[in-house]
N, C-alpha and C positions, 0 to 999 in steps of 0.2 A: 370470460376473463381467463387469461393465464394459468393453469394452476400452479405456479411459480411465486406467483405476486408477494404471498406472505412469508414463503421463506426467505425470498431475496431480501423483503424489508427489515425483515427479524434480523438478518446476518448485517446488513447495513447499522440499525439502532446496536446492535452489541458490539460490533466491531469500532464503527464509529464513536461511542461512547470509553471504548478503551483509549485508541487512538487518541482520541484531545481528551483523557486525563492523562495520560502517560506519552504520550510522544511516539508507540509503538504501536503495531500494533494492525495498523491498515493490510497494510503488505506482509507481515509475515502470519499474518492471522488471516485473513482473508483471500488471499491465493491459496493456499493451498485447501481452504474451505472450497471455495469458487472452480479450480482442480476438480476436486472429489464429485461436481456434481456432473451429471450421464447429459445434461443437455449444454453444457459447455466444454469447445475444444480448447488446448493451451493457450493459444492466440487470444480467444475471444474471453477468453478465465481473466486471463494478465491486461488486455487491454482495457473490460469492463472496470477491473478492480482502477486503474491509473486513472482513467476521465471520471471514475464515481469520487474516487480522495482529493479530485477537484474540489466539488463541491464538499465536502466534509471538511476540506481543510478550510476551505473561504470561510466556513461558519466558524470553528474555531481557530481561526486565525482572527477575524473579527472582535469575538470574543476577548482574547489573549492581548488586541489591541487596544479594546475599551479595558483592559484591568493593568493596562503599562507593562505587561511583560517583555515584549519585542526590546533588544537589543539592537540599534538600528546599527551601528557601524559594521558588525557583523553579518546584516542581513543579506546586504549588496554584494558577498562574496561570496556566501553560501547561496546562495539563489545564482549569480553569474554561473560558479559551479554545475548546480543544479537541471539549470539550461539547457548545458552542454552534454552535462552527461544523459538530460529527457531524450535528447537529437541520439545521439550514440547510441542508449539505449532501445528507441524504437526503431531503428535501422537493424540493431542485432535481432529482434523480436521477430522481422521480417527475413531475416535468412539462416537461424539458427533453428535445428531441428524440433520440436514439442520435449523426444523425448531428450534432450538434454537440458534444455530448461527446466523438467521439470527435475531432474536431478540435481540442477543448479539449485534453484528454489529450497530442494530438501536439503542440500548440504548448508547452505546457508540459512536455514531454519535453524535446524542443529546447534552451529558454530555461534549463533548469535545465544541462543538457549544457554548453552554447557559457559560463553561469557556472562549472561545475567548471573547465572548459580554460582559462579563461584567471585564475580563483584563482588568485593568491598561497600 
């Protein structure tokens, strides 16, 4: 077996459990956890973390939808959005160096950070 197996699942349950109560959390919690580990390179950190919050989100998306949360009229435009920017995004992933990403990643950890702290 892997010896991987139980940390990747640990980081999945705790990330994933933030994420669908709070809406945050997948991606700025989990890259750069997923970064920091010696048997993943940037590429393979960032693309792991995006096809795993697949499935993380299905489940509470599911959820969200059996409790009537979903806003649908909004959905269709955030998601059209969303699309566009997956295609964009995984095109820059592919020709944009590691180490810039991964300063990408840190400044916008930061910037997202220093806005929660001082939200209202």
């Amino acid at each position: 077996m892997d010896p991987y197996v139980f940390l990747l699942l640990a980081i999945g349950v705790i990330v994933g459990a933030i994420n669908s109560a709070t809406g945050i959390g997948w991606g700025i919690i989990n890259v750069p956890i997923l970064l920091s580990l010696p048997f993943l390179n940037t590429k393979q950190a960032i693309s792991l973390s995006v096809l795993a919050a697949l499935f993380v989100n299905a489940m509470a998306s599911f959820e969200n939808l059996r409790r009537g949360y979903i806003v649908w009229q909004y959905l269709i435009w955030i998601a059209a959005g969303g699309i566009l920017g997956g295609y964009i995004g995984a095109y820059l992933l592919s020709i944009v160096s590691p180490h810039i990403i991964k300063k990408t990643v840190a400044i916008l950890c930061i910037g997202v950070g220093i806005k929660l702290l001082f939200d209202r």
